[in-house]
C-alpha positions, 0 to 999 in steps of 0.5 A: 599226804596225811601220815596214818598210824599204822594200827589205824591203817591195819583196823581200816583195811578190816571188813568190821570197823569201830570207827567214831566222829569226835570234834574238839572246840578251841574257843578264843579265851582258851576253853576247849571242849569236847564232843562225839557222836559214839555213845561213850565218852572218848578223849582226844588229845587230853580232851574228854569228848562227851557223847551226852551232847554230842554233834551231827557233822554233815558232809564237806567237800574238798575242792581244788583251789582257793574256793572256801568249803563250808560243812556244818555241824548240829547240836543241842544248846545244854547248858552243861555243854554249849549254853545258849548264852555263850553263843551269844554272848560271841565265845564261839566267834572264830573258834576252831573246830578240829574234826578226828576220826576215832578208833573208839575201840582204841581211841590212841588210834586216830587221825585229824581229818581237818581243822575248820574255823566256826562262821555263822550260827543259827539258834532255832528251838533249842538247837544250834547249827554251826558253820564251819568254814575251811582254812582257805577263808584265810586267802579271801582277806584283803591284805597289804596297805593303802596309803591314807593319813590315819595309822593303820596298826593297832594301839599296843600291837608290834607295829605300834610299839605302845606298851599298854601295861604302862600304868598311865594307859590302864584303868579299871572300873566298875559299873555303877548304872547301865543306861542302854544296850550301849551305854554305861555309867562306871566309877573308877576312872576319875583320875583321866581325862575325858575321851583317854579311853575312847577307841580303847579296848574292856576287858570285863573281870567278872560277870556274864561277859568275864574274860571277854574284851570289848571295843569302847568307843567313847568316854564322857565325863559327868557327876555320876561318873564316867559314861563309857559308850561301846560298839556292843550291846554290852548292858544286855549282858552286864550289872551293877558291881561288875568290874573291867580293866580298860586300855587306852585308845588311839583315834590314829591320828598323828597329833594323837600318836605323839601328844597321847602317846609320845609315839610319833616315831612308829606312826603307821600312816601318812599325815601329809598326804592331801585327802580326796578333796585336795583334786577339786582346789585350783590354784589360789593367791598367796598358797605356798607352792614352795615344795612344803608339805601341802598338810601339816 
């Protein structure tokens, strides 16, 4: 049962009731922004919410269960609020939205109603409708291990034990041609080795994309420097002259955990396992079937 401020319990048993929408956005690298659909600026835990571009929030069930309620919210795309190009640049990805209900007579009176995940967004003659996704989304993950050769944590993370502040796994770049939606050409990174920040991670310093960080896929060597291929349509965004720091990406396999790395102790996965294949082989002479490990 939720805990109501006595004053709001006392204004809600009232006849009249001053009573306003607001919502509080946290995005992923820390911004957070405000909104409400009262025609005066209200603030909310140390958030201004601002009625000038303020949100539409429809209705959301609450239903018993696992099931994941879904509500949206409607709003304009201003470039003084919620840009056009932040959306799709992927900022609001996986945001969180608090919804409050508000006093605004006495914005101290007030009550969270719900805190809701952002899902897909839909842009359509300069209006975004957001989805909000309930906490429950949380529950229809897959969760636990499988047993496969490869690791299975993430380069640097806790499991993994990496630590990507070391200097040898660190880079920083700048760009020096853009090639494609997916390709760019950057200088800086001569001092590595061909492929050392392949399934590493960007981080970009400035530009368009500042404080995003993207999955770098591959690393190519050539005169004009290095050619960096990424999962996303990062040259739609970037230019000539922006800057990015790299960390270096584990294929995770285990020859790569302990020659790259020298991190063989905390691999995650398990190297001599056969592979699907392995039930279609017979028997052969001269296989050793002494007890070793089948792979090695």
């Amino acid at each position: 049962m939720r805990a109501i401020d006595p004053d709001l319990a006392v204004h809600l048993a009232q006849s009249e009731t001053t009573l306003a929408k607001c919502w509080r956005v946290i995005r992923s690298d820390g911004v957070v922004l405000g909104f409400t659909d009262h025609d005066r600026g209200l603030v909310v835990e140390g958030t201004a919410c601002s009625p000038m571009h303020g949100l539409d929030g429809s209705e959301m069930p609450a239903r018993l269960g696992a099931q994941v309620d879904t509500g949206e919210v409607l709003g304009v795309l201003d470039s003084a609020a919620i840009a056009e190009d932040d959306i799709l640049l992927g900022r609001y990805d996986g945001a969180k939205v608090e919804s409050w209900v508000v006093n605004w007579s006495a914005p101290e009176q007030r009550l969270l109603l719900r805190v809701d995940t952002i899902g897909e967004i839909v842009r359509e003659d300069g209006v975004f409708r957001a989805e909000l996704r309930s906490p429950q989304q949380g529950l229809n993950l897959t969760r636990g291990r499988i047993y496969q050769a490869l690791c299975d944590a993430v380069v640097g993370d806790g499991r993994c034990g990496v630590d990507l502040e070391n200097p040898a796994f660190r880079g920083s770049a700048t760009v020096v041609r853009v090639d494609d939606p997916f390709r760019i050409v950057v200088s800086g990174l001569e001092g590595s080795a061909k492929g050392w920040f392949g399934f590493g991670v960007g981080l970009w310093d400035d530009g368009r994309r500042v404080g995003l960080a993207d999955a770098v896929l591959t690393q190519q060597k050539t005169p004009e420097g290095d050619v960096l291929g990424f999962a996303a349509k990062v040259g739609e965004w970037v230019a000539v002259g922006d800057r990015l720091t790299l960390t270096a990406g584990c294929d995770r396999r285990f020859a790569t955990c302990g020659s790259k790395f020298a991190n063989s102790a905390n691999f995650r996965g398990f190297p001599h396992i056969p592979g699907n294949d392995y039930v279609l082989r017979h028997p052969r002479a001269g296989d050793a079937l002494d007890g070793r490990a089948v792979v090695r």
